[in-house]
C-alpha positions as a Markdown table, in Angstrom:
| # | Residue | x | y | z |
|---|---|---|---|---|
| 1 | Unk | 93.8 | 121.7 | 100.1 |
| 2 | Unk | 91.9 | 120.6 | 103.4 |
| 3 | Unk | 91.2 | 117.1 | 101.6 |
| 4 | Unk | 95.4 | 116.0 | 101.8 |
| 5 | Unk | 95.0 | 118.2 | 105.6 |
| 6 | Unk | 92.3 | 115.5 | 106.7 |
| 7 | Unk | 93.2 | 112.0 | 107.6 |
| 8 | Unk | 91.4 | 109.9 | 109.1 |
| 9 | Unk | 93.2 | 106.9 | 109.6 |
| 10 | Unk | 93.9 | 105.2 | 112.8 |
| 11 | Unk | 96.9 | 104.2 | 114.0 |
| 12 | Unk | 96.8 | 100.7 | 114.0 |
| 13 | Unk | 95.5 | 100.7 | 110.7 |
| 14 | Unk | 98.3 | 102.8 | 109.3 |
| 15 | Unk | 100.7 | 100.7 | 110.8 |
| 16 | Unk | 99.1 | 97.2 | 109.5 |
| 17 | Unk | 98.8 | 98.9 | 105.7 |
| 18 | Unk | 102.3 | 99.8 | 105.7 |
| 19 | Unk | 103.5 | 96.5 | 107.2 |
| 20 | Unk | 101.6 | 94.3 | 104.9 |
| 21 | Unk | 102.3 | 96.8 | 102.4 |
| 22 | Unk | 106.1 | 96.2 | 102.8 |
| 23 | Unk | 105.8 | 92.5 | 103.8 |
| 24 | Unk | 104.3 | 91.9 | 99.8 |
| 25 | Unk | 106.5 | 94.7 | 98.1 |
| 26 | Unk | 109.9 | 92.9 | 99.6 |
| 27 | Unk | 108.9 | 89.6 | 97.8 |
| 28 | Unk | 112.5 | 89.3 | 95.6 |
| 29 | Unk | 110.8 | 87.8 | 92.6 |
| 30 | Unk | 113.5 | 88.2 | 90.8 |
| 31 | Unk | 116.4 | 85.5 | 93.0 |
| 32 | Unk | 113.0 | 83.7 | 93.6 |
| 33 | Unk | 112.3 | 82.5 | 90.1 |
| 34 | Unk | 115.8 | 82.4 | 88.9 |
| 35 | Unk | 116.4 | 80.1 | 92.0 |
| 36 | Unk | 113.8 | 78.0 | 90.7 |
| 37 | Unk | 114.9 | 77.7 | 86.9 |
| 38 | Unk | 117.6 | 76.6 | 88.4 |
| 39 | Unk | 119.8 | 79.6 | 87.1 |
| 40 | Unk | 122.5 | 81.9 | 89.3 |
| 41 | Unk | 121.5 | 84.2 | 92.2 |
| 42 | Unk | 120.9 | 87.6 | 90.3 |
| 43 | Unk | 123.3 | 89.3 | 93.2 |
| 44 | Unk | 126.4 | 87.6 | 91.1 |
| 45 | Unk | 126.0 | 88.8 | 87.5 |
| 46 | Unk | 125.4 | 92.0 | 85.9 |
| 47 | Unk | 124.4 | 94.9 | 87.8 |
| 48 | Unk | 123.3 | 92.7 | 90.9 |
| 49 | Unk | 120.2 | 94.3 | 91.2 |
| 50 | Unk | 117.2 | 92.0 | 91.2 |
| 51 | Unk | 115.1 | 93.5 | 89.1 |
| 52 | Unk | 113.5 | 92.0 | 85.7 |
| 53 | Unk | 116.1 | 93.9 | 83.3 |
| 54 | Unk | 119.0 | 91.9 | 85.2 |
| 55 | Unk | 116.8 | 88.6 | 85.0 |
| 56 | Unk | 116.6 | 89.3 | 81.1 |
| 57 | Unk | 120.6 | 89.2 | 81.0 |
| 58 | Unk | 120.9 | 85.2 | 82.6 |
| 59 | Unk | 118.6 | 84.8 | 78.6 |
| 60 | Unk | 116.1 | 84.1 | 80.0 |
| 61 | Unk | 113.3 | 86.4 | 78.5 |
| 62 | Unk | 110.1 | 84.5 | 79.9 |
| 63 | Unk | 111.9 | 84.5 | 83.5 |
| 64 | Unk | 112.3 | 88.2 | 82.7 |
| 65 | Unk | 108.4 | 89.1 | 81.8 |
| 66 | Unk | 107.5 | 87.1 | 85.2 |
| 67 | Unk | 109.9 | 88.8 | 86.9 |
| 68 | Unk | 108.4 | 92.2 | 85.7 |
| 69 | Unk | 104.8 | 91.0 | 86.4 |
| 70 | Unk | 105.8 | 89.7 | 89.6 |
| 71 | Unk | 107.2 | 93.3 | 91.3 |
| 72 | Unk | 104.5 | 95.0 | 89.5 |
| 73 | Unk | 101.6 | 93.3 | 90.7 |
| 74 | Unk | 102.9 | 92.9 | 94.0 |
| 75 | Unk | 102.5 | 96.7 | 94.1 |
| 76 | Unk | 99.1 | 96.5 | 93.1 |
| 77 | Unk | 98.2 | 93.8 | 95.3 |
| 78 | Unk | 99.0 | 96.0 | 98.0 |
| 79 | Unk | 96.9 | 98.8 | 97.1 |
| 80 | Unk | 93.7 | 96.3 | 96.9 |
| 81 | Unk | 94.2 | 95.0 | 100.0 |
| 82 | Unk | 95.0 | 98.4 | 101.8 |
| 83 | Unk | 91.9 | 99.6 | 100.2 |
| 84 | Unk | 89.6 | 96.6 | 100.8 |
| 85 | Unk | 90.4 | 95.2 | 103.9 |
| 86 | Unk | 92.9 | 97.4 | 106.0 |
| 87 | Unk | 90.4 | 101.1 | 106.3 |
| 88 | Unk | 89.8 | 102.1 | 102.3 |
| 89 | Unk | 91.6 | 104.9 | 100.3 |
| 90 | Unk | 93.8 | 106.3 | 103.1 |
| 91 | Unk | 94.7 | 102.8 | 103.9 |
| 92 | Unk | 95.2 | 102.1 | 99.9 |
| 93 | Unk | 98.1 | 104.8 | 100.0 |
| 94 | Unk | 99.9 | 103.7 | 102.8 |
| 95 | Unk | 100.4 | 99.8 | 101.6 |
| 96 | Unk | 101.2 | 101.3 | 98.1 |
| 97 | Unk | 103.9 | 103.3 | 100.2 |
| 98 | Unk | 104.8 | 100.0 | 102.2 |
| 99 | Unk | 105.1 | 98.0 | 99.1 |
| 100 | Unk | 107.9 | 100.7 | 97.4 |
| 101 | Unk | 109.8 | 100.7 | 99.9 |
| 102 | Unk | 109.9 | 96.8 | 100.3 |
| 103 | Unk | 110.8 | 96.3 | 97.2 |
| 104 | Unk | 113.4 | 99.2 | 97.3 |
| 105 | Unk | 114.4 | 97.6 | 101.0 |
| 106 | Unk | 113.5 | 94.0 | 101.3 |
| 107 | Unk | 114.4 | 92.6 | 104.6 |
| 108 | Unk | 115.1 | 89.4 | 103.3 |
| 109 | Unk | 117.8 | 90.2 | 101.3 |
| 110 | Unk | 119.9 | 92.6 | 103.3 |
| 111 | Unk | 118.0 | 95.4 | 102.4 |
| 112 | Unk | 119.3 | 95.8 | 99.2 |
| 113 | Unk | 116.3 | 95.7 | 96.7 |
| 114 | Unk | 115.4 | 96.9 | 93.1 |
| 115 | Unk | 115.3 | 100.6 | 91.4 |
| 116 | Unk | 111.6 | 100.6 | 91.7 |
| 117 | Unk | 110.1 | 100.8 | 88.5 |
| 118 | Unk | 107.3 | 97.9 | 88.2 |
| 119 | Unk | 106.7 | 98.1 | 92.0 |
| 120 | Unk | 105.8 | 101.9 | 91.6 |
| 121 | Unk | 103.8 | 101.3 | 87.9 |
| 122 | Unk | 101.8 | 98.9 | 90.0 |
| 123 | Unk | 100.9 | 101.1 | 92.7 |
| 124 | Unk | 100.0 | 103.2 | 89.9 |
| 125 | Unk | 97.6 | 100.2 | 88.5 |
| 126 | Unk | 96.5 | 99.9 | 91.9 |
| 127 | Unk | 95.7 | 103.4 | 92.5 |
| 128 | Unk | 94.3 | 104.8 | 89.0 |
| 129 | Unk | 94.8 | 102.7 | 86.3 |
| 130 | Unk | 94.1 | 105.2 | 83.2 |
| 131 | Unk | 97.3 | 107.4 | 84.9 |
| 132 | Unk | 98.8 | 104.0 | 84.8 |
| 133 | Unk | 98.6 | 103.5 | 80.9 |
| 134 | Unk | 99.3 | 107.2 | 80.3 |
| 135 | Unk | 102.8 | 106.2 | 82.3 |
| 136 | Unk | 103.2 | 103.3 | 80.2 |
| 137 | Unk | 103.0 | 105.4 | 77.2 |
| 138 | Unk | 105.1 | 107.8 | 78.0 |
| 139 | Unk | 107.7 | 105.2 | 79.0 |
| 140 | Unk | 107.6 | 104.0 | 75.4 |
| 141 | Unk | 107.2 | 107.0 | 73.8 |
| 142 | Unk | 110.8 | 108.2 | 75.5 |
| 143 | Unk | 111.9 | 104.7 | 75.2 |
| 144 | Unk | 111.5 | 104.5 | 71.4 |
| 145 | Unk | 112.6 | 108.1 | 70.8 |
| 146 | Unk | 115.7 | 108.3 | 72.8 |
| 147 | Unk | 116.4 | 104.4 | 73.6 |
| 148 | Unk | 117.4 | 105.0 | 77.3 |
| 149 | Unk | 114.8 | 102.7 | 79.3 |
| 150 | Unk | 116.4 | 104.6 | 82.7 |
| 151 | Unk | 115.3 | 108.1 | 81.1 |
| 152 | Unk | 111.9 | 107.0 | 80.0 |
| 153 | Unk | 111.2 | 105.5 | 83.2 |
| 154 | Unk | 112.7 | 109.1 | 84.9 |
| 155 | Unk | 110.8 | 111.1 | 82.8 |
| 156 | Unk | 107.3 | 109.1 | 83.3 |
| 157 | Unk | 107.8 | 109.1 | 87.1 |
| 158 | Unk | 107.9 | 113.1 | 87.1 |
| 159 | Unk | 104.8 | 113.6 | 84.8 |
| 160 | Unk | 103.1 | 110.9 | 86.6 |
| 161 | Unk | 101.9 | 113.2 | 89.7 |
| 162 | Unk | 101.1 | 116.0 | 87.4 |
| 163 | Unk | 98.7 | 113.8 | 85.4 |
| 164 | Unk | 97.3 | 112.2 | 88.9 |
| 165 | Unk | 96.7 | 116.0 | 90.2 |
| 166 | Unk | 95.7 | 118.0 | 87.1 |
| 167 | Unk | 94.0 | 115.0 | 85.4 |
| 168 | Unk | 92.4 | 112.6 | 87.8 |
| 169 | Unk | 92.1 | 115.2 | 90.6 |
| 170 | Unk | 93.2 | 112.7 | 93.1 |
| 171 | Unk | 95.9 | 115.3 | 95.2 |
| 172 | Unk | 97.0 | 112.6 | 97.8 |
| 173 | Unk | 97.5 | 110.0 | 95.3 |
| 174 | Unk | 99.9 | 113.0 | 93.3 |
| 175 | Unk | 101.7 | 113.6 | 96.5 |
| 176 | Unk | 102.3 | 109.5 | 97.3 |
| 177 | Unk | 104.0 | 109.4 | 94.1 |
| 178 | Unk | 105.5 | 112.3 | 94.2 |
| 179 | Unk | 107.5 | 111.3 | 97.1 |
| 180 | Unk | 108.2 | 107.7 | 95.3 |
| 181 | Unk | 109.1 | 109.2 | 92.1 |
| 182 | Unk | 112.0 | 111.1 | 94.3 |
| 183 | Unk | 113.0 | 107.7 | 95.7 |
| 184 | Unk | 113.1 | 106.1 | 92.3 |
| 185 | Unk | 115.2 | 109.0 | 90.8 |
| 186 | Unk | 117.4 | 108.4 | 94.3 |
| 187 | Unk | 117.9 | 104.9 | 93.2 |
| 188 | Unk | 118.5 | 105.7 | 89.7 |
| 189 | Unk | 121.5 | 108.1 | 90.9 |
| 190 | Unk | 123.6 | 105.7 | 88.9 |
| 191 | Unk | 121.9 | 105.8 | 85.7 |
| 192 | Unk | 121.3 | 109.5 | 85.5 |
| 193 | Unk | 125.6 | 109.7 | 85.7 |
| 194 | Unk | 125.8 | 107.8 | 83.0 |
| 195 | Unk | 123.2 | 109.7 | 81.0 |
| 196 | Unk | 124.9 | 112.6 | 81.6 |
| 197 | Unk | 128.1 | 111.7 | 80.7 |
| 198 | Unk | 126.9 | 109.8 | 77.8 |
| 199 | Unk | 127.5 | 106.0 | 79.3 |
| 200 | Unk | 124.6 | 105.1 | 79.7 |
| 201 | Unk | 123.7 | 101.2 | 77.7 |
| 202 | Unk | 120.3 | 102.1 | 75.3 |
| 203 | Unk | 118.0 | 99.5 | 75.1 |
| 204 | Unk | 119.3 | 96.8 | 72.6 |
| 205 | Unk | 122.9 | 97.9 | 72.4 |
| 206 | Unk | 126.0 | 96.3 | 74.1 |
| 207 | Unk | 126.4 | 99.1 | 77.2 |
């Protein structure tokens, strides 16, 4: 337990990984490629949210996959360049942090951002990529079994820190996405009423 006690990170350092971490999570992929097409502003159709799953409902399936590359990698990015140029592994989890939040709270938008999902798979990527495909397996595994993508993405995001802890052995990583698999469930609060109460749409149907 003295390994999550001991940080050494300075303060500067901290406070330029989670600024550049939140400065590339925030990028709104989403309105900025469907500006580009030429199509509407995401915030007017569907859910509003800016996400790739509201991208795939303009049709637009290829603007949809970017999309979902786009936030994911963005996450990623962030992790590399905390861990390579802004003070290593501490550094890593602080623009991973950074980049979550930007993307759930992007300041160029109003602050009103996505659910979370690709940004935290790629700070996953970013962070320990075999955890990474283990996530992406249990997101289809749930996926094709109950055909909720909300509940596989719920359910992946709570066995993702057990798997980083238990597994990998990397407790600080766990506890970073520990504390973002809380804000994803926070943003999902929607999503989990409607699961409850049986409303939710499964992936391919009309809802």
């Amino acid at each position: 337990m003295s390994d999550l006690l001991s940080w050494t990170l300075s303060w500067p350092a901290f406070t330029a990984a989670l600024v550049v971490g939140y400065l590339l999570g925030s990028i709104p992929f989403g309105i900025v490629l469907t500006k580009l097409s030429g199509g509407p502003d995401l915030r007017s159709i569907g859910s509003g949210n800016i996400g790739a799953t509201n991208v795939l409902r303009t049709g637009n399936k290829k603007l949809a996959a970017l999309t979902l590359l786009g936030d994911m990698l963005k996450g990623t990015a962030a992790v590399l360049v905390g861990f390579y140029a802004l003070g290593g592994p501490q550094a890593a989890l602080v623009a991973g942090l950074g980049a979550f939040l930007g993307h759930l709270f992007p300041v160029w938008i109003g602050f009103r951002g996505g659910k979370g999902v690709a940004t935290y798979l790629g700070i996953l990527i970013g962070l320990a990529w075999p955890v990474a495909l283990a996530f992406a397996a249990i997101w289809l595994c749930v996926a094709k079994l109950s055909k909720y993508s909300s509940l596989a993405a719920l359910v992946a995001s709570v066995l993702t820190p057990l798997l980083l802890w238990f597994w990998i052995g990397d407790r600080r990583a766990a506890l970073l996405m520990a504390v973002l698999a809380v804000l994803l469930w926070f943003m999902h609060r929607t999503n989990i009423s409607r699961l409850l109460s049986g409303g939710e749409g499964k992936i391919g149907g009309k809802g």
